[in-house]
C-alpha positions as CSV (number, residue, x, y, z in Angstrom):
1,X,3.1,20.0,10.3
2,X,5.0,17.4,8.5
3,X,3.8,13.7,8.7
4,X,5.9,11.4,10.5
5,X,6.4,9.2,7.1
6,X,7.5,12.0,5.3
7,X,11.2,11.3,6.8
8,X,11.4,8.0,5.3
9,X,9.8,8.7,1.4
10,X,12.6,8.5,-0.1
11,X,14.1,5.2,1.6
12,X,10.8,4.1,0.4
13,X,10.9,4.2,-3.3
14,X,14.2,2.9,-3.4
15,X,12.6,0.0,-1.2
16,X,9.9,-0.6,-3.5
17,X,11.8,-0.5,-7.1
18,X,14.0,-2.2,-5.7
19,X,11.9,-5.4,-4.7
20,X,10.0,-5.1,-8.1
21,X,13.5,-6.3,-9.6
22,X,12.8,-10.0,-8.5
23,X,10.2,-11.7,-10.8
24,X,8.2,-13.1,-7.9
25,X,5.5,-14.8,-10.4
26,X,4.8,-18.5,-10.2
27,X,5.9,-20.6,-12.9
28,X,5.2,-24.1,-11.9
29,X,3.7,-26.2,-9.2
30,X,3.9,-25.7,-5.8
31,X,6.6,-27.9,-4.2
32,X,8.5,-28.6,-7.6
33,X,11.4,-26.0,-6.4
34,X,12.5,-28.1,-3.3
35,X,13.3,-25.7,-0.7
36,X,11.8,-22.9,-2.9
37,X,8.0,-24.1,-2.7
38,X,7.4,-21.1,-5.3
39,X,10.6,-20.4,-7.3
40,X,14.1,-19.6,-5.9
41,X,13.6,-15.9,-7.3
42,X,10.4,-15.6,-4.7
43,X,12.1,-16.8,-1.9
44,X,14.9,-14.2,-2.6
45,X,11.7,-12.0,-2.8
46,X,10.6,-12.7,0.7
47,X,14.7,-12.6,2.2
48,X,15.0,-9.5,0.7
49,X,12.0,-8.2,2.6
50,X,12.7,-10.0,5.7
51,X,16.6,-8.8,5.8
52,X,15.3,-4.9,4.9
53,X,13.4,-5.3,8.4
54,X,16.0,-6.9,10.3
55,X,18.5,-3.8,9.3
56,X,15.5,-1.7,11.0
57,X,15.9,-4.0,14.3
58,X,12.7,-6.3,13.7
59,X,12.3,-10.1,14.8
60,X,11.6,-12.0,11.4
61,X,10.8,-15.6,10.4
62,X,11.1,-17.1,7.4
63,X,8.3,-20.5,7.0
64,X,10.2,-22.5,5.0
65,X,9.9,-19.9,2.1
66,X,6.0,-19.9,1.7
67,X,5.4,-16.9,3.6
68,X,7.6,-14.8,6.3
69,X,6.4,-12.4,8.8
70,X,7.9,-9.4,10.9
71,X,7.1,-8.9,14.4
72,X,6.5,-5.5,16.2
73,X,5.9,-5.5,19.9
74,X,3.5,-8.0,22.4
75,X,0.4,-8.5,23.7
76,X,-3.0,-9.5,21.6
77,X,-1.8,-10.3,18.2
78,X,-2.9,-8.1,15.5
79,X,-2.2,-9.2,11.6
80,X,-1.1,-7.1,9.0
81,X,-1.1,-9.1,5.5
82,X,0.5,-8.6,2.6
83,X,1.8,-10.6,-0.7
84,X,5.1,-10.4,-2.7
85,X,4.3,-12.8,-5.3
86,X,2.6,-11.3,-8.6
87,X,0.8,-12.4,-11.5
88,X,2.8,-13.3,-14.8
89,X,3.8,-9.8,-16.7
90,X,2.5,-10.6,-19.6
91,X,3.0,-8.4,-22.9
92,X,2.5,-5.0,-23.5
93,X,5.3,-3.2,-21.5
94,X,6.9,0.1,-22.1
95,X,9.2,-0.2,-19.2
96,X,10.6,-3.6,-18.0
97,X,7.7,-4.9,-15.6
98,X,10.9,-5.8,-13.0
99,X,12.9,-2.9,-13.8
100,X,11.2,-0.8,-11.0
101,X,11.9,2.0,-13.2
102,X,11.2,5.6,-11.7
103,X,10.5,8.6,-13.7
104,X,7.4,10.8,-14.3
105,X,6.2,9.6,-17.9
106,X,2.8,11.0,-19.0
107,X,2.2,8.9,-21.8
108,X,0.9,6.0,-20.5
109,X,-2.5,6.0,-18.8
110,X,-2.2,9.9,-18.7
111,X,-1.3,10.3,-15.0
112,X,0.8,13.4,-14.0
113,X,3.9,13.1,-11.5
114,X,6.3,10.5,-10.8
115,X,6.1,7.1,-10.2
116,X,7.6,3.7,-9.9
117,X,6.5,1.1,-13.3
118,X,6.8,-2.6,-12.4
119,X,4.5,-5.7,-11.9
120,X,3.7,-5.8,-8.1
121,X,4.2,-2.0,-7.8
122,X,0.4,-2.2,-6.4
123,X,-0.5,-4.9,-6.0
124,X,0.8,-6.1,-3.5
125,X,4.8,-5.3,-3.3
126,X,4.5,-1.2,-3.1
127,X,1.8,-1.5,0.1
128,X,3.6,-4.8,1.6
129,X,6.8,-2.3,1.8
130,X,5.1,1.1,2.9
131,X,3.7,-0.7,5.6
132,X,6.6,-2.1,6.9
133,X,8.2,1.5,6.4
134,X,5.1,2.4,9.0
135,X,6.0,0.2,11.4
136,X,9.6,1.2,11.5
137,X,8.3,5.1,12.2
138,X,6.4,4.3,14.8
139,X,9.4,2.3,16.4
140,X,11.8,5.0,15.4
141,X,9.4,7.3,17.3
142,X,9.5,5.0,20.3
143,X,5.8,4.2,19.8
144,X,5.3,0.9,22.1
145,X,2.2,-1.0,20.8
146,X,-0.5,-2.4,22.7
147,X,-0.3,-5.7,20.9
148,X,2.1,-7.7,19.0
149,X,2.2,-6.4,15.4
150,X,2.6,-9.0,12.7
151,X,3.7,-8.3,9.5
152,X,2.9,-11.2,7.2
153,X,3.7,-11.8,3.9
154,X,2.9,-14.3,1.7
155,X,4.6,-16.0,-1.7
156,X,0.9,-17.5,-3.5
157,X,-1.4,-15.5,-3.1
158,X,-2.1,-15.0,-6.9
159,X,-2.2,-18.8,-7.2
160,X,-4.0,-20.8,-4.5
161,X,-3.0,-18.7,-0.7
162,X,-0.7,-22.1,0.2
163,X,1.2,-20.1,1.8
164,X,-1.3,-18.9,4.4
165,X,-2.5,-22.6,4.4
166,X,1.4,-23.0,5.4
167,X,1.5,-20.4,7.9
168,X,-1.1,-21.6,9.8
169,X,0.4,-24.9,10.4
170,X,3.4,-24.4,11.6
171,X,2.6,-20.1,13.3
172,X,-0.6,-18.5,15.3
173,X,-2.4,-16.8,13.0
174,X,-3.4,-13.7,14.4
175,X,-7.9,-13.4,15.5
176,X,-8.1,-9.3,13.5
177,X,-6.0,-7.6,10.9
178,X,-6.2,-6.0,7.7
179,X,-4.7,-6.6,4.6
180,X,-3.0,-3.2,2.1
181,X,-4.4,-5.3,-0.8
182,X,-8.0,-3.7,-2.2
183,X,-9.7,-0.4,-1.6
184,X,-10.3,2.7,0.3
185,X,-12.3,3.4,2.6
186,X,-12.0,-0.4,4.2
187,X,-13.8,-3.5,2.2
188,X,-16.2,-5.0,5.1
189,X,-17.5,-7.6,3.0
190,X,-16.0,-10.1,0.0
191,X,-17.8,-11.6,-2.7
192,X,-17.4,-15.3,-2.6
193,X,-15.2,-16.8,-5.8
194,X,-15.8,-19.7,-7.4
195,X,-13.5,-21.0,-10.8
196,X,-15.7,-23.6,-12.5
197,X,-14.7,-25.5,-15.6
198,X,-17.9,-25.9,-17.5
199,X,-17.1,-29.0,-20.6
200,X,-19.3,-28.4,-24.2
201,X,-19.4,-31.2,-26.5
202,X,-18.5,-30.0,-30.0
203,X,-20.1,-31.3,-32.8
204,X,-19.2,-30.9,-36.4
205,X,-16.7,-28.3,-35.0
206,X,-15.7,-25.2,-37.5
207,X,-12.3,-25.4,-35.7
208,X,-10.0,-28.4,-34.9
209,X,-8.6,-26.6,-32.3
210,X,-8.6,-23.7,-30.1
211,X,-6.7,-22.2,-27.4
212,X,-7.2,-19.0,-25.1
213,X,-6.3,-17.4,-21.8
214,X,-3.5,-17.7,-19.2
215,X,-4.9,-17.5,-15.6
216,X,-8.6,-18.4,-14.5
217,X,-8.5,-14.7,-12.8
218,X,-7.4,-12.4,-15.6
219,X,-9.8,-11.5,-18.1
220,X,-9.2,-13.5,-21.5
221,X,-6.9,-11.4,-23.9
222,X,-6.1,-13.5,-26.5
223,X,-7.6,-16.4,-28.3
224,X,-6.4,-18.9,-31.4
225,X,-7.6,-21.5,-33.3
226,X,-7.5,-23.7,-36.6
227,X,-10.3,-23.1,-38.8
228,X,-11.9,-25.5,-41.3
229,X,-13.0,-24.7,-44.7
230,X,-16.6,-24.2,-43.3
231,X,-15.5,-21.6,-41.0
232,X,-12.8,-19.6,-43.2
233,X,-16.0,-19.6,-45.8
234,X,-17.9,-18.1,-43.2
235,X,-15.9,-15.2,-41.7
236,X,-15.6,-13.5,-44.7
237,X,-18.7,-11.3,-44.2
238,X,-18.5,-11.6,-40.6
239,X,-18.7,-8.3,-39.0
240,X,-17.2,-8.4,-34.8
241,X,-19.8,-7.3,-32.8
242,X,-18.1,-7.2,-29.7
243,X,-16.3,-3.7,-28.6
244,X,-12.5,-3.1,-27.7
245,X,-11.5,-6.6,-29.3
246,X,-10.1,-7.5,-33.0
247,X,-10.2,-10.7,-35.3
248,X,-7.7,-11.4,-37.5
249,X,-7.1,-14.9,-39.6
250,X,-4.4,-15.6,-41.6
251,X,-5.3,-18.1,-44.7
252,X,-2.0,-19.4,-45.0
253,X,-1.8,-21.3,-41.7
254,X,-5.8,-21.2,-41.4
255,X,-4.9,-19.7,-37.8
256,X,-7.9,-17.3,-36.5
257,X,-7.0,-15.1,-33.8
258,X,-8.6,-12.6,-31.5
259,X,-7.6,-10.0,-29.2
260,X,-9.1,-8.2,-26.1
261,X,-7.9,-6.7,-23.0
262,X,-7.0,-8.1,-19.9
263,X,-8.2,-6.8,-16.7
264,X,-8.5,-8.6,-13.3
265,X,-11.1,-11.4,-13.0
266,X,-13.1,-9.9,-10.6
267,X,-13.6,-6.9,-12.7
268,X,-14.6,-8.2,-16.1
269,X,-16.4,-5.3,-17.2
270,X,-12.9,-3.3,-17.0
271,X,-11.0,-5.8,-19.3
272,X,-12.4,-6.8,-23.0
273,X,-12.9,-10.6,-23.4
274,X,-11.4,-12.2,-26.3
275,X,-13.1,-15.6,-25.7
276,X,-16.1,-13.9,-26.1
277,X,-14.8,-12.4,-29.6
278,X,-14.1,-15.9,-30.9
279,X,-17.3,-17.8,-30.0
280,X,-19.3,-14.7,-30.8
281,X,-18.2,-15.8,-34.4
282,X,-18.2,-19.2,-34.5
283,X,-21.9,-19.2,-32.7
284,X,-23.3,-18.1,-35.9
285,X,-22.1,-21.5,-37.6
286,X,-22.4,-24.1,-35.1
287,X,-25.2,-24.5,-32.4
288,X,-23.3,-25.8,-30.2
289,X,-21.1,-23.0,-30.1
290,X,-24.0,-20.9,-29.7
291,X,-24.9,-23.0,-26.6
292,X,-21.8,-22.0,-25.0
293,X,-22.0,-18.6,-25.8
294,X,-25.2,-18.1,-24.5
295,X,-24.4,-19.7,-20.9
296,X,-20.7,-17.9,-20.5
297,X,-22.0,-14.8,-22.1
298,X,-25.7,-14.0,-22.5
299,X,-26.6,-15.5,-19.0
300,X,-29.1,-18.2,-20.1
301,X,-28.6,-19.8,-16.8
302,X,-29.9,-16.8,-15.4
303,X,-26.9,-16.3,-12.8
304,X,-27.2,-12.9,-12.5
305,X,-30.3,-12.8,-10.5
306,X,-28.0,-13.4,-7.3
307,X,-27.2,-10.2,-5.8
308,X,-28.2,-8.5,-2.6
309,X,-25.6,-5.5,-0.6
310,X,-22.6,-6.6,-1.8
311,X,-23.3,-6.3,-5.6
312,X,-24.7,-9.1,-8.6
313,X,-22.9,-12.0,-9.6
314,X,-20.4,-11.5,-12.2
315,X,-19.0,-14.7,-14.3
316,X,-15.5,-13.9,-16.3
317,X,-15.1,-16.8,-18.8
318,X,-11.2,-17.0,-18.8
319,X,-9.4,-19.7,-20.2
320,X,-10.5,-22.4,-22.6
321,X,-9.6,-25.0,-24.7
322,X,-11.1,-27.6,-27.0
323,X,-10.1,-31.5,-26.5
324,X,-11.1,-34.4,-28.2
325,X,-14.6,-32.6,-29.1
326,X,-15.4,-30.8,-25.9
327,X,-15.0,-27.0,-25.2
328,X,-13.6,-26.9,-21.6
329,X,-13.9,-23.4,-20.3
330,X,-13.0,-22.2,-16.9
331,X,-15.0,-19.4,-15.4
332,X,-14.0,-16.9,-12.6
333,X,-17.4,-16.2,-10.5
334,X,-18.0,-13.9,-8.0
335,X,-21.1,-14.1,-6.1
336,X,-22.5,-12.0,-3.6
337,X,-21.6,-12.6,0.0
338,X,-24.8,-13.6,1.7
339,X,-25.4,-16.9,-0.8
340,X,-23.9,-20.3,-0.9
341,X,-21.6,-21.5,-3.9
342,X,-24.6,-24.3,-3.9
343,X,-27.2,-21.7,-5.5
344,X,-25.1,-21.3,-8.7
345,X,-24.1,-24.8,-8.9
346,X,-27.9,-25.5,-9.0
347,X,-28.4,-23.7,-12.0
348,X,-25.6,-25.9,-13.6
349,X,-26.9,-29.0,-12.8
350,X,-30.8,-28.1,-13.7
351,X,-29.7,-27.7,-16.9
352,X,-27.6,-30.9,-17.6
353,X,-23.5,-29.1,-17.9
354,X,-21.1,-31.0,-16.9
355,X,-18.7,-29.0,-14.5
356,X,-15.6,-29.4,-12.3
357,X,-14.8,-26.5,-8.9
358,X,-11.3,-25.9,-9.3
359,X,-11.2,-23.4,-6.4
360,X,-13.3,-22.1,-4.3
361,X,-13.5,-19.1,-1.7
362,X,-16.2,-18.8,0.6
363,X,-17.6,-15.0,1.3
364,X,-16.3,-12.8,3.8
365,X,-18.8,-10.7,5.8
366,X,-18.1,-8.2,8.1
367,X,-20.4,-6.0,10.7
368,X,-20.0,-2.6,10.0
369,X,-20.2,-1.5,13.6
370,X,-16.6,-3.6,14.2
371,X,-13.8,-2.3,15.9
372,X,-11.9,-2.8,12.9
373,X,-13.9,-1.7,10.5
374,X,-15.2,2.0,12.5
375,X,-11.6,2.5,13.1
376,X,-10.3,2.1,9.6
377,X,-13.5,4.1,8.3
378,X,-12.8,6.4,11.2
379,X,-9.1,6.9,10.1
380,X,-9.6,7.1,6.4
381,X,-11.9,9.8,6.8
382,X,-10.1,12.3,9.1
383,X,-7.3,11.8,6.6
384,X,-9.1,12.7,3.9
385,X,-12.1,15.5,5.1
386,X,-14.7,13.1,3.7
387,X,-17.7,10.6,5.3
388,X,-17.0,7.7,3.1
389,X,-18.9,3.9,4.3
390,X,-17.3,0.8,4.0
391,X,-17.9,-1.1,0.9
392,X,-18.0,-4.6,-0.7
393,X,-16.1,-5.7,-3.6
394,X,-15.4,-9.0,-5.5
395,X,-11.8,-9.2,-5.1
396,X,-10.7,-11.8,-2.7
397,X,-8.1,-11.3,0.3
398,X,-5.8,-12.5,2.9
399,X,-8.4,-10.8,4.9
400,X,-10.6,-14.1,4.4
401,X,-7.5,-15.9,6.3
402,X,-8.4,-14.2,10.0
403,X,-11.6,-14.2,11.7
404,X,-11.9,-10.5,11.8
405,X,-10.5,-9.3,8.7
406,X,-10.3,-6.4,5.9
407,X,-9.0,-4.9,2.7
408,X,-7.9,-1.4,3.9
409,X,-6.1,0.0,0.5
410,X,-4.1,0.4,-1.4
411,X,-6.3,1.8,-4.1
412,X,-9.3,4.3,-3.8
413,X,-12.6,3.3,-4.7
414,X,-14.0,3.6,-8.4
415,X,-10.5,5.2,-9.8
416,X,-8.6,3.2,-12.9
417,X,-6.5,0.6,-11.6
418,X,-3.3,-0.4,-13.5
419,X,-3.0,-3.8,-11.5
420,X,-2.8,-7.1,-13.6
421,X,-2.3,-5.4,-16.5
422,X,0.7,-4.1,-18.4
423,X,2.5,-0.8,-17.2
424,X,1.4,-1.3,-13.8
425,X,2.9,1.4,-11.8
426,X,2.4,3.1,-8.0
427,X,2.7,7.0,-8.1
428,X,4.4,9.1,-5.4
429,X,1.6,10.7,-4.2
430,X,-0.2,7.3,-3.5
431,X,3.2,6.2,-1.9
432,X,2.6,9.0,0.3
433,X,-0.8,8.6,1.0
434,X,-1.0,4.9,2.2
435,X,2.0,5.4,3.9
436,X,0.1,8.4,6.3
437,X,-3.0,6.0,6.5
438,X,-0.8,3.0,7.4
439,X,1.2,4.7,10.3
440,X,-2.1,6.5,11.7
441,X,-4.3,3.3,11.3
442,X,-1.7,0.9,13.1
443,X,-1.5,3.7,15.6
444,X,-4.8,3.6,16.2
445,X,-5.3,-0.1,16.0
446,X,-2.7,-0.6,19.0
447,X,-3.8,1.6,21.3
448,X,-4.7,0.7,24.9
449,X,-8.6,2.2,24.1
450,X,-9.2,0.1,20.8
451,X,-8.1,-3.0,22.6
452,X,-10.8,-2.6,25.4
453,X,-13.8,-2.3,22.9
454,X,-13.7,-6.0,21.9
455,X,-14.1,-7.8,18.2
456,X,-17.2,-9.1,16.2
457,X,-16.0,-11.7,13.9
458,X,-17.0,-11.6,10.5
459,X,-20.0,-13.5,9.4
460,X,-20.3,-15.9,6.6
461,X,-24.4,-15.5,6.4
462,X,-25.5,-17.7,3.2
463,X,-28.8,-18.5,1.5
């Protein structure tokens, strides 16, 4: 028997390539744009969205262009949230990252069948539309829901969430929702995420200068710097010792270079760090390089012995520069959800480095005997034949916005992931998929029997 989605598929993909077209990345600061808090090409983002729901006979709102939201029947509010702003495209394209190309090219990443190429495809634009595609089935269908659905989406959540800091001064946000914006089965608990700028004085420096990374939550792909005599003299044995990343120096500008892979920031392991390609090398000349190796890279702090359930503590040195004789690097750290951001800063301050929080996310914790989280574990399974448990990861959500909330999707546990990096795409069949698991999940969410069982609210348990 044919899904109920099925009807709408290809509505869909035109949908989603065609709301990859806007470049929805932030290029400034927040408020610079007057009434476009995050670019005028975002808030065309978000009315694009909003009109495509009022053709299907929705009540939107707009909030001043930080975030909009659809609305989908009355009663106990449930959220669902998704983003439309993206992360910068970055270099490395075959297809225009806002072309929302479609075609069913093998080449790249090696996966069979068609799909849709374009930055946001997964993360979050693709979800944020087949959702909204869901909810219009269900009305289609004349499906009345228990509770009053709201669609939310957001225009920074890549770069800061002001626009659920927005929302919730000027809307109700919504007690229990989820959020098409991680993994399969359903994420019950988050990491806590910390970007710390850690300063190392420099002395007798091999380099007058040095530059490397763009975002504090993408893995470092490319480093430069000016190298002295001392250090030119230096790398001409030098063999790179770190995998998946070159060094290259040209002796005419004195410019060294190195390259990596970017990957997203709470996934370092995925990407290859090109910050730690250049101090690699210019430890071996200067101990105070060597210092700052050691505590970004080789875990002389001893950071790592945090972990409990929701995983180890991983720290992704990201972006870096040297000023006036100090090496400023800002690390993305993830640490597990049942410890305080106070256990790491500890470890800083016992041993004398001078540091600055830029952000900082406190963990999300979740019982796994929930309403939400049974039911989305529930539904994920009898979709897919299999007895999958929820799982933790070191991402960080909207899902930290509500006091009941989870990452349900879009991507399945454990499988390569094309998102933050170049030639990001969504496939057809995961189009297909999530849209299924999005329509029977709200279903189920909305029912008269779910309503009766009552919420936990997630707990933020630290040591």
């Amino acid at each position: 028997m044919q899904h109920p989605m099925q009807k709408y598929f290809d509505e869909i993909v035109q949908s989603i390539s065609r709301i990859i077209q806007f470049d929805s990345s932030f290029k400034g600061v927040e408020g610079e744009h007057g009434e476009f808090p995050f670019g005028k090409e975002t808030a065309d983002c978000l009315q694009y969205f909003l009109s495509l729901a009022e053709s299907f006979g929705f009540e939107t709102h707009n909030y001043d262009n930080y975030v909009g939201e659809v609305v989908f029947g009355d009663g106990e509010e449930f959220a669902i949230l998704a983003h439309l702003d993206v992360v910068p495209a970055g270099n490395g394209w075959k297809y225009p990252p806002f072309g929302g190309v479609v075609n069913d090219d093998v080449s790249v990443g090696g996966v069979t069948g068609k799909k849709i190429w374009g930055r946001g495809a997964m993360d979050d634009k693709g979800p944020a539309v087949v959702c909204l595609y869901a909810l219009k089935a269900l009305k289609d269908e004349g499906f009345v829901p228990h509770r009053k659905i709201k669609l939310i989406v957001g225009c920074n959540e890549e770069c800061g969430n002001a626009c659920i800091a927005h929302y919730k001064e000027v809307a109700h946000m919504p007690d229990e929702g989820f959020t098409p914006d991680a993994n399969f089965p359903v994420i019950y608990a988050e990491k806590g995420i910390a970007h710390i700028t850690a300063s190392f004085p420099i002395n007798n420096s091999p380099v007058t200068a040095l530059v490397g990374g763009e975002r504090a939550n993408m893995v470092c792909d490319y480093v430069s710097a000016f190298l002295t005599k001392k250090g030119a003299t230096a790398l001409v044995d030098y063999q790179n010792p770190i995998a998946n990343t070159t060094i290259s120096y040209d002796n005419t500008t004195n410019v060294l270079q190195t390259r990596g892979k970017s990957a997203h920031g709470s996934t370092p392991d995925k990407g290859a760090n090109a910050l730690q390609t250049m101090l690699a090398f210019l430890a071996t000349i200067n101990d105070d390089f060597a210092y700052a190796y050691d505590v970004l890279f080789n875990d002389s702090l001893g950071l790592k012995i945090f972990q409990d359930e929701t995983g180890v503590l991983t720290i992704s040195p990201d972006v870096a520069r040297l000023e006036n004789g100090v090496l400023k690097v800002t690390a993305d750290i993830r640490f597990p959800a049942t410890f305080a951001l106070q256990s790491i800063t500890d470890r800083f301050d016992e041993a004398g480095i001078d540091y600055q929080i830029s952000s900082y996310l406190a963990p999300l914790y979740n019982d796994v005997n929930s309403r939400l989280i049974s039911t989305l574990t529930r539904v994920y399974n009898n979709a897919t034949g299999k007895q999958e448990t929820p799982i933790a990861i070191g991402g960080g959500t909207y899902a930290r916005a509500l006091k009941c909330g989870c990452a349900f999707g879009p991507e399945i546990n454990g499988e390569e992931t094309s998102i933050h990096q170049p030639n990001e795409y969504i496939t057809f069949d995961r189009i297909q998929f999530i849209g299924n698991l999005y329509y029977d999940a709200i279903k189920e969410l909305t029912k008269p029997q779910y309503i009766r069982i009552g919420y936990i609210k997630a707990r933020r348990i630290t040591k």
